[in-house]
GUGU-551112 format. One record per residue: x, y, z of N, C-alpha, C in turn. Coordinates in steps of 0.05 Angstrom, whole numbers, plus 32768, in hexadecimal, padded with zeros to 4 digits. Layout:
residues N
XYZXYZXYZ;...
//
This chain:
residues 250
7D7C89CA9A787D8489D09A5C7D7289C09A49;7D6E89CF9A347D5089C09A267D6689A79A11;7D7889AF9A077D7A899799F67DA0899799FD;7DA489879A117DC889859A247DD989789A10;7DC8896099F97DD6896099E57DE8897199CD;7DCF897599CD7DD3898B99AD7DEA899F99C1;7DED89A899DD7DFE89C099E07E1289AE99E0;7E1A899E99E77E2B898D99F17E43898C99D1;7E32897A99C37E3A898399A77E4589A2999A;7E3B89AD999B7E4189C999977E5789D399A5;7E6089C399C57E7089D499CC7E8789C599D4;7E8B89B199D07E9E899A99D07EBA899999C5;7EB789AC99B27ED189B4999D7EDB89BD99B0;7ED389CB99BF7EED89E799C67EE789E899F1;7EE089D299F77EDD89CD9A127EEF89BC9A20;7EEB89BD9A377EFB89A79A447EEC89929A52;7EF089759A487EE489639A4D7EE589629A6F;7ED189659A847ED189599A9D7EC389369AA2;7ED889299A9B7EC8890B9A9C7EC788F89ABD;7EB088F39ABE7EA988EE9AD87E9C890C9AF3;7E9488F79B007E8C89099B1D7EA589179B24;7EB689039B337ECA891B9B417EDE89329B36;7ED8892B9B1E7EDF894B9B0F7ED289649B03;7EB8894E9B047EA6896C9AFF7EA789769B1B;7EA7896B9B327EA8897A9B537EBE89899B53;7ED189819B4E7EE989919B567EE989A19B3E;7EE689A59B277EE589C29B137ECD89CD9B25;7EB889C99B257EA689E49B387EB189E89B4D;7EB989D89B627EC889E89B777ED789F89B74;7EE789FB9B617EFB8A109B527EF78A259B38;7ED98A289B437ED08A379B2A7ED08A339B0E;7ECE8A219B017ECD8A1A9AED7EB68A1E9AE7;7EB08A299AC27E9C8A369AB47E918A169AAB;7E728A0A9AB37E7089F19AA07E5B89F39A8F;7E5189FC9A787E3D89FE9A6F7E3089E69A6F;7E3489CF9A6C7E2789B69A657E2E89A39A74;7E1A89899A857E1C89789A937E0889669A96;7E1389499A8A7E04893B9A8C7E0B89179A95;7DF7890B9A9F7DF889039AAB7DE988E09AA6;7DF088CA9AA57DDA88B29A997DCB88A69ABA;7DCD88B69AD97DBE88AE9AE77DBF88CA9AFE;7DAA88DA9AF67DAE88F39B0A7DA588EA9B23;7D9F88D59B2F7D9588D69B417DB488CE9B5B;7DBE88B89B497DD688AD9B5A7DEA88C69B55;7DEF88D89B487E0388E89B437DFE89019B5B;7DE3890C9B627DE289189B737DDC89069B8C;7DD988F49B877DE188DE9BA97E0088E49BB6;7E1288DD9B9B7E2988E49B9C7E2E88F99BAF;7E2689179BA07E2C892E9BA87E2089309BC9;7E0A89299BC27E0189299BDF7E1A89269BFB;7E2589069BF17E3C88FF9C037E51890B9BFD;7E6189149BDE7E7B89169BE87E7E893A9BDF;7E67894A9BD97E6789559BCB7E5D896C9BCC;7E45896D9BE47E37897F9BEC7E3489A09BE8;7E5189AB9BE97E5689BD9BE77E4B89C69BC0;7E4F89B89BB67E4589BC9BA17E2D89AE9B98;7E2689A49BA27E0389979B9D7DF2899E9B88;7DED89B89B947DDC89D19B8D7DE089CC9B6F;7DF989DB9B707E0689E09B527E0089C89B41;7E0A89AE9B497E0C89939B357DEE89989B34;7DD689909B437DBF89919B3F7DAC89A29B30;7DB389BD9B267DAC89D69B147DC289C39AFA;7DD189B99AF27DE989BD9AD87DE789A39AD6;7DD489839ADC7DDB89739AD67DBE89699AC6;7DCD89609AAE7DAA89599AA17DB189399A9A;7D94892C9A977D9A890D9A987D9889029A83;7D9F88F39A6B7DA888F19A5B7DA388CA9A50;7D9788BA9A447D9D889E9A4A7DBC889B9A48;7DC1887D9A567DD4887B9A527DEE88749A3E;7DE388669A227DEA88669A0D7DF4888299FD;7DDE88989A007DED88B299F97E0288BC9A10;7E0188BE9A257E1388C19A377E3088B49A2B;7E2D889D9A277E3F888E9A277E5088979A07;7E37889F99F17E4B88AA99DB7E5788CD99D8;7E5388D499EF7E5D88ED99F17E7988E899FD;7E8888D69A0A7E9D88D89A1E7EB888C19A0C;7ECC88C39A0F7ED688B69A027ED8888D9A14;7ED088919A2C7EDB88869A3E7EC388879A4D;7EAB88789A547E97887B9A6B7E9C88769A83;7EA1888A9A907EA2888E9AB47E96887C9ABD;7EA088739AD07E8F885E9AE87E7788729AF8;7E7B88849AFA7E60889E9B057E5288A49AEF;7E4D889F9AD57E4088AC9ABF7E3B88C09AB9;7E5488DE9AC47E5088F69ABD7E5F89029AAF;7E5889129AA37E7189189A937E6A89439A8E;7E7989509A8E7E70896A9A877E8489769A74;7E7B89909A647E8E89A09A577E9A89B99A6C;7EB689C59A6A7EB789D99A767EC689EC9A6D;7EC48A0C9A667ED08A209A5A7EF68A149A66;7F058A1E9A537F1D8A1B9A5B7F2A8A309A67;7F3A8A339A767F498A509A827F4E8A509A67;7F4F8A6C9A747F5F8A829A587F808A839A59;7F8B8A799A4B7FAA8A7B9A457FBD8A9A9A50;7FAE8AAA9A547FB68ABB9A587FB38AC29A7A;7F998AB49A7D7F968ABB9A987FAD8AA89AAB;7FB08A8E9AA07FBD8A7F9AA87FDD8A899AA7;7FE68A9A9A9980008AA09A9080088ABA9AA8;7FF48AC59AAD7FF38AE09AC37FF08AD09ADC;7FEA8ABD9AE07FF08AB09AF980058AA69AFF;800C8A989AE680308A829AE580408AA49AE7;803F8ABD9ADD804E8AD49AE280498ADD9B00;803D8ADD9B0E80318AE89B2080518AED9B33;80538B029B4180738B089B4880678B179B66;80758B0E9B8380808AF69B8480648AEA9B88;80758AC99B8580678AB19B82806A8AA49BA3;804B8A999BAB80518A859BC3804A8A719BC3;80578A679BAD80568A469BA2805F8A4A9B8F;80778A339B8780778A289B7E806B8A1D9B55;80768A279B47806C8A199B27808589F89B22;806989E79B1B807289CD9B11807B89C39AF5;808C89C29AEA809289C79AD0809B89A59AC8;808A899E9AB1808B89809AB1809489829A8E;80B589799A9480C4897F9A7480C789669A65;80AD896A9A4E80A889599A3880A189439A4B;808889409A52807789269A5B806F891D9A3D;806B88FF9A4C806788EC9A38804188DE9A41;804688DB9A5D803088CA9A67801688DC9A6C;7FFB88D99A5F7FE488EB9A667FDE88EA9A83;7FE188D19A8C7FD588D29AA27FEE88D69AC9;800388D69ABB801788E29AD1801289029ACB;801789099AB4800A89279ABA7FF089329AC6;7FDB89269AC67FC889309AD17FCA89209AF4;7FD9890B9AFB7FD689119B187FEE89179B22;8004892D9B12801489469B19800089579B21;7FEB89649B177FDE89739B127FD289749B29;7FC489619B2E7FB289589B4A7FC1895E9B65;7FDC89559B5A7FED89569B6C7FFA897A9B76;7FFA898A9B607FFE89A89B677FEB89AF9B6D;7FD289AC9B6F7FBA89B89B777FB589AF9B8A;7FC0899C9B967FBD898E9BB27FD189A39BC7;7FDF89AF9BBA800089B89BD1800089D39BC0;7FE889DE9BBF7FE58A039BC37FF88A069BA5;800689F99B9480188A019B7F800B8A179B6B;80278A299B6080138A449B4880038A349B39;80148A189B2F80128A119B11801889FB9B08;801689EC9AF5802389DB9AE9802B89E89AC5;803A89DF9AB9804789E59AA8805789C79A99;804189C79A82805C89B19A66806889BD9A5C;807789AB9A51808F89B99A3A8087899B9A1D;808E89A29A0C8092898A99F18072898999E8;8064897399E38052896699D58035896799E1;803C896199FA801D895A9A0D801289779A17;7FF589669A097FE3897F9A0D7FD589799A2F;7FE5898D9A427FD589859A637FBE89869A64;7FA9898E9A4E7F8A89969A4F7F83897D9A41;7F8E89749A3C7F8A89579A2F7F6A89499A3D;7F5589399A397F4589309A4C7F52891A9A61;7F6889069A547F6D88F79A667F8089059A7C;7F9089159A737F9C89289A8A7F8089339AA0;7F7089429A937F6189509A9C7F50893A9AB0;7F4B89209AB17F3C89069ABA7F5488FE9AD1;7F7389039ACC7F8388EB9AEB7F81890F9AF1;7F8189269AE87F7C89369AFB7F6689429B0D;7F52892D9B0B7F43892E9B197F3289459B1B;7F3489579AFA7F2989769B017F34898E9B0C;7F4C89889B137F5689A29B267F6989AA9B11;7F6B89A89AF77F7889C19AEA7F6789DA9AF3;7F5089DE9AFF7F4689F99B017F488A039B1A;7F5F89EC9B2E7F6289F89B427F858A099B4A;7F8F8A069B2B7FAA8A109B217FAB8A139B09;7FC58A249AFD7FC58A289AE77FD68A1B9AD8;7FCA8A0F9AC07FD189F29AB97FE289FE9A8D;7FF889FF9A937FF88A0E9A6D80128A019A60;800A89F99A4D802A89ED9A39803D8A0E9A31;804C8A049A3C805D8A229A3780838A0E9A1C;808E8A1F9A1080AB8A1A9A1280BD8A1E9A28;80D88A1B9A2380E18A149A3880EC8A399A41;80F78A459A2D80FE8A5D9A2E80E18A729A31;80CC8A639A3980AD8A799A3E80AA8A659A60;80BF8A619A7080B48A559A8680B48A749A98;80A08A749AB180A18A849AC880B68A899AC9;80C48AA49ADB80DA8AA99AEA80D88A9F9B01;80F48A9E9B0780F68A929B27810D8A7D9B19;811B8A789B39812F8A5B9B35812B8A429B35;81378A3B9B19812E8A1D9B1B813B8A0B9B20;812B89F89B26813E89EB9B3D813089CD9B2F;814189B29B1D8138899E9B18814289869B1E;813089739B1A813489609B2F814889519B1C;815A893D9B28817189329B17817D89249B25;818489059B20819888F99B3181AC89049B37;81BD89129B1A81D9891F9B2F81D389359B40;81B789359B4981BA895B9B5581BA895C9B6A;81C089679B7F81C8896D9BA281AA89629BAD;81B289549BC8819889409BD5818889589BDB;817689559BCD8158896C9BD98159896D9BF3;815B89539C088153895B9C28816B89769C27;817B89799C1C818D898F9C25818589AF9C1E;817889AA9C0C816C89C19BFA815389CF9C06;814B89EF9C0B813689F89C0A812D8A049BED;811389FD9BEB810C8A089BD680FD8A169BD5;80FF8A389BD280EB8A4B9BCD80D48A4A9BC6;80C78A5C9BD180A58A5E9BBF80A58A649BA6;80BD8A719B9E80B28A7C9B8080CC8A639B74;80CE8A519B7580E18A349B6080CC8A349B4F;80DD8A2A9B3F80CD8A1C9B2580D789FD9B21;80D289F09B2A80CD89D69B2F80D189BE9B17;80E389BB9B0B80E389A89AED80E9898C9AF5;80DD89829AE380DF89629AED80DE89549AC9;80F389459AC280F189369AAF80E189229AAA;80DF89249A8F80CB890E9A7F80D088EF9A89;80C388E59A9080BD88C19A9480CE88B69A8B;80DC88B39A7480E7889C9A66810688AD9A67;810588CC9A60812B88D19A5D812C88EC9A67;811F88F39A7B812C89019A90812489209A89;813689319A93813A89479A81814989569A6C;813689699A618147896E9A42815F89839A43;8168897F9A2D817E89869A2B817E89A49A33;816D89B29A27816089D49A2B815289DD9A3E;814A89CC9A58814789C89A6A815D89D09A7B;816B89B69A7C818089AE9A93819A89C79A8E;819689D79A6A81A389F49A7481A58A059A74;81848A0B9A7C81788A219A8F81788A199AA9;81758A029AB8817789FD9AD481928A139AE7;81828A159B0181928A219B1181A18A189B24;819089FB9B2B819A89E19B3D818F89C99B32;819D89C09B35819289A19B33819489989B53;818289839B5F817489779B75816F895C9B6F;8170894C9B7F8169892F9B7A815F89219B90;814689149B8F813A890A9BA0814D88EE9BAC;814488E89BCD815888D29BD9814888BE9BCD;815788A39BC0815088899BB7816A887B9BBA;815E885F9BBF816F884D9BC4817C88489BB0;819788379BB481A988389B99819D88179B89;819A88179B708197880D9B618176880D9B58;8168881F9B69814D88269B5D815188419B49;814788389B35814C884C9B1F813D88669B20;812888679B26811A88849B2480FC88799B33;80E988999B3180D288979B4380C288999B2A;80A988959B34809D889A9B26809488B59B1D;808788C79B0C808D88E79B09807B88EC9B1C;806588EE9B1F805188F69B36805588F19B4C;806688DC9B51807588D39B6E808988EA9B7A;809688EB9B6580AD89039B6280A789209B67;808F89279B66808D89419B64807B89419B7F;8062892F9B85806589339BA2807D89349BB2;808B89229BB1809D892A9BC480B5893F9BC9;80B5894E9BA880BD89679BAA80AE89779BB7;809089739BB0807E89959BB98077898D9BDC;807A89799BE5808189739BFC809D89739C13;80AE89749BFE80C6897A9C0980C1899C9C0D;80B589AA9BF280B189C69BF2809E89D49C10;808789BD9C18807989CF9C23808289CB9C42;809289B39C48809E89AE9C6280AF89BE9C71;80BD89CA9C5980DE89D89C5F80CC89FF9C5E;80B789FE9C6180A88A1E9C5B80958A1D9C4F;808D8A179C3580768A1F9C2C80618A0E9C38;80468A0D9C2980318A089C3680148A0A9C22;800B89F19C1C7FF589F79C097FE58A0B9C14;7FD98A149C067FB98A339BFC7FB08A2B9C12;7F9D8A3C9C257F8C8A3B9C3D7F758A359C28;
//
């Protein structure tokens, strides 16, 4: 690319920040559109690839331009310990919405009501794309495309479909949320097509939430430990999910 700045600039408004190496890898492994990539040491970045990365080599090596590192460093809000950083087209809202519809479902949608924390949502996120899930899904304030979301997720919003919805625009299917008073999950199977809700960090779930729920479920914890952490929590739902039947994506 003749001038990676000037596009970079130009297209920054309306892109999705990929900050660092292991998220620009995991958006191309998942097809992600990147027009722009750059980089303050191409040589160690495709060293990188070399070792962990290979499969996409090729690609980083055509899309990565080298950049000093002072401008590198004022393009990102946050400079990566890898010094890469790329722009990438966003799914389309729509396309993402025909997938969270998609009927029947064999997985699972993660529905995270009114998060507070950027960075528990994006390694939710990591975490559905790890265990074959449709989706992830907010409810309230937080934008999941956020960069720091988009950074603990490691890139793999493009390996699911990731959309702030209300609570009355969630997927069909039964939902089933997690809740101290709700029946011990080991007892529970949970379908491929659940919709999976898990309350906000600090006060649980909402009111408009908890009455649309179909079940409430509650993970086993010892008595006087108060709660998990949210990302803790939802692996061990989508793990409880894939033990009892399902099964992440081949």
């Amino acid at each position: 690319m003749s001038d990676p700045v000037r596009a970079w600039h130009r297209l920054a408004g309306d892109s999705v920040l990929l900050d660092g190496f292991h998220v620009l890898k995991h958006a191309l492994r998942f097809g992600a559109e990147v027009p722009v990539a750059v980089t303050a040491d191409r040589h160690t970045a495709l060293a990188l690839a070399d070792e962990l990365a290979p499969d996409v080599r090729d690609t980083l090596d055509a899309l990565l331009n080298e950049v000093p590192r002072e401008t590198y460093a004022s393009l990102v809000p946050r400079p990566h310990p890898t010094a890469v950083a790329a722009l990438a087209v966003r799914p389309s809202r729509q396309a993402n919405l025909r997938a969270l519809a998609h009927s029947p479902r064999s997985a699972p949608v993660v529905v995270l009501d009114q998060p507070r924390n950027l960075g528990n949502a994006g390694a939710v996120i990591r975490l559905a794309a790890g265990f074959g899930a449709t989706g992830v899904v907010t409810t309230g304030t937080l934008d999941p495309w956020h960069p720091t979301v988009v950074r603990g997720g490691a890139g793999l919003h493009f390996a699911t479909a990731v959309e702030r919805l209300d609570v009355d625009e969630l997927p069909r299917g039964p939902l089933f949320a997690l809740d101290p008073e709700g029946e011990d999950i080991r007892g529970v199977k949970l379908p491929d097509d659940a919709v999976l809700a898990f309350g906000s960090e600090r006060s649980g779930l909402s009111a408009v939430l908890r009455a649309r729920t179909d079940h409430l479920v509650a993970l086993p914890m010892r008595p006087q430990v108060s709660s998990y952490n949210l990302a803790t929590s939802v692996a061990m739902t989508l793990y409880h999910w894939s033990a009892t039947g399902g099964a992440p994506a081949s």
